[in-house]
Each structure stands twice: as C-alpha cells, then as structure tokens.
C-alpha positions in Angstrom: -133.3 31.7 67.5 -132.9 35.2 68.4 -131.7 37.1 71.8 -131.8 40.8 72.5 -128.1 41.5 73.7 -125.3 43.5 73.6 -122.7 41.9 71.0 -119.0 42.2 69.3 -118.7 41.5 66.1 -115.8 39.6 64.8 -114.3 42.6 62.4 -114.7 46.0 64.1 -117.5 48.1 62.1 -114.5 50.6 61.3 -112.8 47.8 59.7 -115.6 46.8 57.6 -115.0 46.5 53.6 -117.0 46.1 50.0 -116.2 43.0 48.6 -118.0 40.4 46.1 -117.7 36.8 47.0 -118.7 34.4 44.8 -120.0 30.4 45.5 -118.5 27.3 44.5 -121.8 25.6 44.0 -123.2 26.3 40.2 -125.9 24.8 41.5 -128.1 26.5 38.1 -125.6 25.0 35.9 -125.0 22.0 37.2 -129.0 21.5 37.5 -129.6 22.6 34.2 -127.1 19.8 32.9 -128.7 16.8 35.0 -132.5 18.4 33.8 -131.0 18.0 29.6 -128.9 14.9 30.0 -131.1 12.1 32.0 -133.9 10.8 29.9 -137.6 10.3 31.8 -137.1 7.4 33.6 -133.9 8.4 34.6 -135.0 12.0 35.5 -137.9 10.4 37.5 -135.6 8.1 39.5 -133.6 11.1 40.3 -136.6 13.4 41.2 -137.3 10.3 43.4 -134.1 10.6 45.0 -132.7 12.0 48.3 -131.7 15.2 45.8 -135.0 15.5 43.4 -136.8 18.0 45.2 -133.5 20.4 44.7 -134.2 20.4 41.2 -136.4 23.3 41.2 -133.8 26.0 42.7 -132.3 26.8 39.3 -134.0 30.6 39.6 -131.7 30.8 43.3 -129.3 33.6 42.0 -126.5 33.8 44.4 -126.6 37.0 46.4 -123.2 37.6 47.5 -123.6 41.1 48.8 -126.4 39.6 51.1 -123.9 36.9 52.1 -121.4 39.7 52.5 -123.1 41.8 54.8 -124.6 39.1 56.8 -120.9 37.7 57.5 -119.4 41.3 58.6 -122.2 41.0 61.0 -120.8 37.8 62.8 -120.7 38.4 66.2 -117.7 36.4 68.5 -119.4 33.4 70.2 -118.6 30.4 72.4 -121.3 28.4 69.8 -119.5 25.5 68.3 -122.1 24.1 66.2 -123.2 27.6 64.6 -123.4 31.3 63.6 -124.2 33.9 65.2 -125.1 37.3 63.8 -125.9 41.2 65.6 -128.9 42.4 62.9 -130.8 45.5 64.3 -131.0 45.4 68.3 -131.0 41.2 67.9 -129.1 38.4 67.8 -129.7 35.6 65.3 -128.1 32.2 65.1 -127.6 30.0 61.6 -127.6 26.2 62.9 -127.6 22.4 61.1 -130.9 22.3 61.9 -131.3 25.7 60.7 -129.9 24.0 57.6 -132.0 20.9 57.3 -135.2 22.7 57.1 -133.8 25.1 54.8 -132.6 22.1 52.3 -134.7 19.5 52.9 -131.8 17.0 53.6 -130.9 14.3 56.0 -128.6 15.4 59.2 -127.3 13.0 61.3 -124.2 10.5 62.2 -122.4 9.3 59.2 -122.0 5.5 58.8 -118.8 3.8 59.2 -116.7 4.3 56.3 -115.5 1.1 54.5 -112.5 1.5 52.3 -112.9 0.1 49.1 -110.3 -0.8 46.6 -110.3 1.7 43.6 -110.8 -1.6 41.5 -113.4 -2.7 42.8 -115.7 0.7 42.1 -117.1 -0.1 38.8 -117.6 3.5 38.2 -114.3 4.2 38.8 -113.0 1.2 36.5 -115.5 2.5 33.9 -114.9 6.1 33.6 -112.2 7.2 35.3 -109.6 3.8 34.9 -106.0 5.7 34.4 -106.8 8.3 37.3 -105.2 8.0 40.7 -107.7 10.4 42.4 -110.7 12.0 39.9 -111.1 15.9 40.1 -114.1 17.0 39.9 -114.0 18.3 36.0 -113.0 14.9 35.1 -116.3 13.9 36.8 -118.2 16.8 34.6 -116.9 15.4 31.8 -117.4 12.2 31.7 -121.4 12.8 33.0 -121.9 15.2 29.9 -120.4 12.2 27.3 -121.9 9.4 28.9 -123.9 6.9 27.0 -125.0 4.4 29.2 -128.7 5.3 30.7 -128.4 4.0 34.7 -124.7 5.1 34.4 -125.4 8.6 33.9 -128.1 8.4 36.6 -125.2 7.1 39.2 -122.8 10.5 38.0 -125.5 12.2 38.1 -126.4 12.0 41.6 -122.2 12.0 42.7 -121.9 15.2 40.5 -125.1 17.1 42.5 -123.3 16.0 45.9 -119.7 17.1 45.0 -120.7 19.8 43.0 -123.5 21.5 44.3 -124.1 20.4 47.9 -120.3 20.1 48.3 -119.3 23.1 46.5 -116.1 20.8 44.8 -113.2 22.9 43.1 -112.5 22.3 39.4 -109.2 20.4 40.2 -109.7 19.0 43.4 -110.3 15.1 43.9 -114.0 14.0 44.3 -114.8 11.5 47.4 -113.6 8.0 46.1 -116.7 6.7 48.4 -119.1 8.2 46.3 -118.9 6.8 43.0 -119.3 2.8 45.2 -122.4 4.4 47.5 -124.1 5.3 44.8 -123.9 1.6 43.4 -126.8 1.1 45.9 -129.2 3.8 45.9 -131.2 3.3 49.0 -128.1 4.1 50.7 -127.0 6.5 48.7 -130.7 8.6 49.3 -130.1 7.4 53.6 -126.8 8.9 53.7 -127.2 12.2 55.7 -126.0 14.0 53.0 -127.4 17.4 55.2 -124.8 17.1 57.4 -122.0 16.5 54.4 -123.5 20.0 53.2 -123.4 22.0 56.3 -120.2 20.7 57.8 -118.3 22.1 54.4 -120.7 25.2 54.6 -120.3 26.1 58.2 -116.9 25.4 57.7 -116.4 28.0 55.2 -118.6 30.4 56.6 -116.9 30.7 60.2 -113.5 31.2 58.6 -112.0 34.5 59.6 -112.5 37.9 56.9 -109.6 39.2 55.5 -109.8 43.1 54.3 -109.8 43.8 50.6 -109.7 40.5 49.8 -112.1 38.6 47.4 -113.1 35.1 48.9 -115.2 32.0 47.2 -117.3 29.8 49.6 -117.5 26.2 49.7 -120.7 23.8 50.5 -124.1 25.2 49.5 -124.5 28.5 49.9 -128.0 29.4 48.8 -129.2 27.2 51.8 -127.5 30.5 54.3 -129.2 32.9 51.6 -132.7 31.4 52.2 -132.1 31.1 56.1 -131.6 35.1 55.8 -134.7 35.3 53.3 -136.9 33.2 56.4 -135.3 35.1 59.2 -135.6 39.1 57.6 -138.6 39.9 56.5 -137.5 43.1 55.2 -135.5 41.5 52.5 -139.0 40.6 50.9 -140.2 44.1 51.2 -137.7 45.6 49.8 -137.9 43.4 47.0 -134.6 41.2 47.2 -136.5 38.1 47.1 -140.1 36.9 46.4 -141.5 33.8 48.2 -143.2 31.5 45.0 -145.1 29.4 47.1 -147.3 29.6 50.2 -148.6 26.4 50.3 -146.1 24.3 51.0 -143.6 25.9 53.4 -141.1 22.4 53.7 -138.3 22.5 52.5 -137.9 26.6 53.0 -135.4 26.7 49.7 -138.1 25.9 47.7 -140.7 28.3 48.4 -138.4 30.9 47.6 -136.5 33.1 44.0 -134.0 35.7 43.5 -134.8 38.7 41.5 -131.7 38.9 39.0 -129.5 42.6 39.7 -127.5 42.9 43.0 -128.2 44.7 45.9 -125.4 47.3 47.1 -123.6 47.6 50.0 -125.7 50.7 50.7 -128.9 49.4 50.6 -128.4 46.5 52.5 -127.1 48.4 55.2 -130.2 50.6 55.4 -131.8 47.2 56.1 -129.7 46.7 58.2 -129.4 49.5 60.1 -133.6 50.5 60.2 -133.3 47.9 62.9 -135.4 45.3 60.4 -137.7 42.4 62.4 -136.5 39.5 62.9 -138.6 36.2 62.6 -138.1 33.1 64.8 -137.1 30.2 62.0 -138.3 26.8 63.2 
C-alpha cells in the first residue's frame, strides 16, 4: 500500500550511518544441507511439505545494504501490525500479509499450546536425552549424523523452522514444541508457521537503530528483501535483482535471484533519491 504524504523518519537524515548487517537465517546453507542429506522419498515428502516450495531460494543472497537503507527510511507510525517506509515522494508499508504472499506460508491464530513432558517427545529422548533445553547447533548436529531415514526427515523440517524461518542463534534453545509437532505432519504443514516467521521478523525489524553499530536480524529476512524487489521496480533496472520466472508469480520469493556483489550506500541512495516508482504489492 502506498500514500503520497509528508513523513518523519525515525533517525533524522543527518544522523544517518553506513553499516553492514548481516541475517541470522543461512537459509543457503541450511537448504543445501537438507537438499544432500534426505534421500528421495524423504526429499519428496519434504518438497511435499508446508516448507518444500522454499527449497529453491538457495540463489537469494542476502542484501544487507538494501536492508540497510530501506530501514533508515522507516518513517514513525501509529501502525501496529507493520512498516512503514518514505521512498521518493511515497509512502510504502511492509505487512503479514505483505509477508504471506511474499513466502508462501500460512498466517493465522496459533493453536493452543499443550505442554508436553520432555520425556514423552521421542525426538527429544532420541537425540537430544542429557539436554535440559537443545540449542539450536545441537540440533544441526545431530540432523547432519543422523541415520534413521523418517528421523532425519522430522529434524529436518524443525531445523528449516528454527533455522531459517526463525532465524535461531547458535546457542539459543530451539522450541521444545517442535520436535512433538512434527511427530504428526499434517499438523506440523497446518501450523501457520507465516505468522511464526513474521512475528520474529517484524520484531526485529521495528527495533530502534543505533549509530555505528553493526546489528544481525532475526526471522527471515529475504522475505523483506523480495517485498522491496516487488515494490521498486528500479531495483530490477538497475540490476540488483533479476525476476527468474514470469509465469508463476505465487509465492513472490520464488520468482525472484540475487546477483552476487553488493550494492553501496551510494548507489542505493541514487535510487532512492531519483524518486524511483513505486508498485502497489497485492
């Protein structure tokens, strides 16, 4: 949604600063991993899965000068559910619906959690018996050296959501939940794992810039990076993404690549500044 209106930004233009953040989701790596690891019938249950249409983002280099310059131009806003951002003489706002048709994934309400004795998890009995709570490197680890077929499908799918959807630190404890959900997987693909995504995402992306200093983002970033790709055309023309396919335009993050090299500060704000078109993203 755009609107042509005056706007203050959140940092002042004169307080503006050069810095590269970087993503928590290794979405590439962690992709990669899953693609080598699962045999065929366990890769075609996952490409089956709420998840298996991610599969083919490995190519989405993250852009952090993009997402850099898009977040010094946050403008301040009563919105509680979204972003909104002053780009030329318009103002654009970043959604969970925005999200949703960018990913692909299921928003909604989240069902009522049932707590779950540690014991009962057979994944957690399996795998990860003599830990209290499982970071998410213990969960990395155990994936890459498991032998059981259907097993590794289950830590498959946990590891995507923690790791690339959630944007999990090394060291920090997974969800507990996860590792029983995904003991039925018709649940597991009809949890609205969209709105899991965007809540850490839009979390981390309305949090307040500090000068000078380097910051990492939670969730999924890439799904913000497309949004910008959909909603600036300019950033096709000049060549800081390519759209791969036209025919099939759902969901967005798939219809688009990253060129590998980074834009600069500079040319992004010439962009910025031409006073680029906006597209309407629906």
């Amino acid at each position: 949604m755009q609107e042509s209106l005056t706007a203050e930004y959140k940092i002042p233009e004169e307080d503006w600063f050069s810095t590269n953040p970087s993503s928590l989701s290794h979405h590439s790596r962690i992709i990669r991993n899953i693609l080598e690891k699962l045999n065929g019938v366990q890769l075609e249950t996952f490409r089956s899965s709420c998840f298996g249409h991610l599969l083919s983002i490995t190519e989405m280099v993250f852009s952090c000068q993009l997402i850099h310059a898009l977040r010094l131009r946050q403008i301040k806003s009563d919105m509680k559910d979204g972003l909104k951002f002053f780009i030329g003489d318009s103002i654009t706002s970043f959604c969970e619906h925005d999200f949703s048709l960018v990913t692909g994934l299921k928003c909604g309400e989240f069902p009522q959690r049932v707590e779950v004795e540690p014991s009962a998890i057979p994944l957690k009995e399996k795998y990860f018996r003599n830990l209290k709570s499982i970071p998410f490197t213990s969960l990395e680890d155990s994936f890459s050296e498991c032998e059981v077929a259907d097993d590794s499908l289950k830590l498959a799918l946990v590891l995507f959501a923690e790791g690339v959807l959630n944007g999990r630190e090394k060291y920090k404890p997974i969800e507990m939940q996860f590792l029983m959900l995904v003991e039925n997987l018709p649940e597991f693909n009809n949890y609205p794992w969209g709105s899991f995504s965007w809540n850490h995402t839009f979390e981390c992306l309305r949090e307040d810039l500090v000068s000078g200093v380097r910051y990492s983002l939670k969730g999924f970033p890439p799904a913000f990076q497309v949004w910008a790709y959909e909603v600036i055309p300019d950033l096709m023309q000049y060549k800081l993404c390519c759209k791969i396919n036209t025919t099939n335009s759902y969901p967005r993050i798939i219809t688009w690549t990253t060129p590998r090299g980074k834009p600069t500060m500079d040319k992004l704000a010439k962009i910025f500044e031409k006073d680029p078109r906006l597209e309407l993203f629906h």
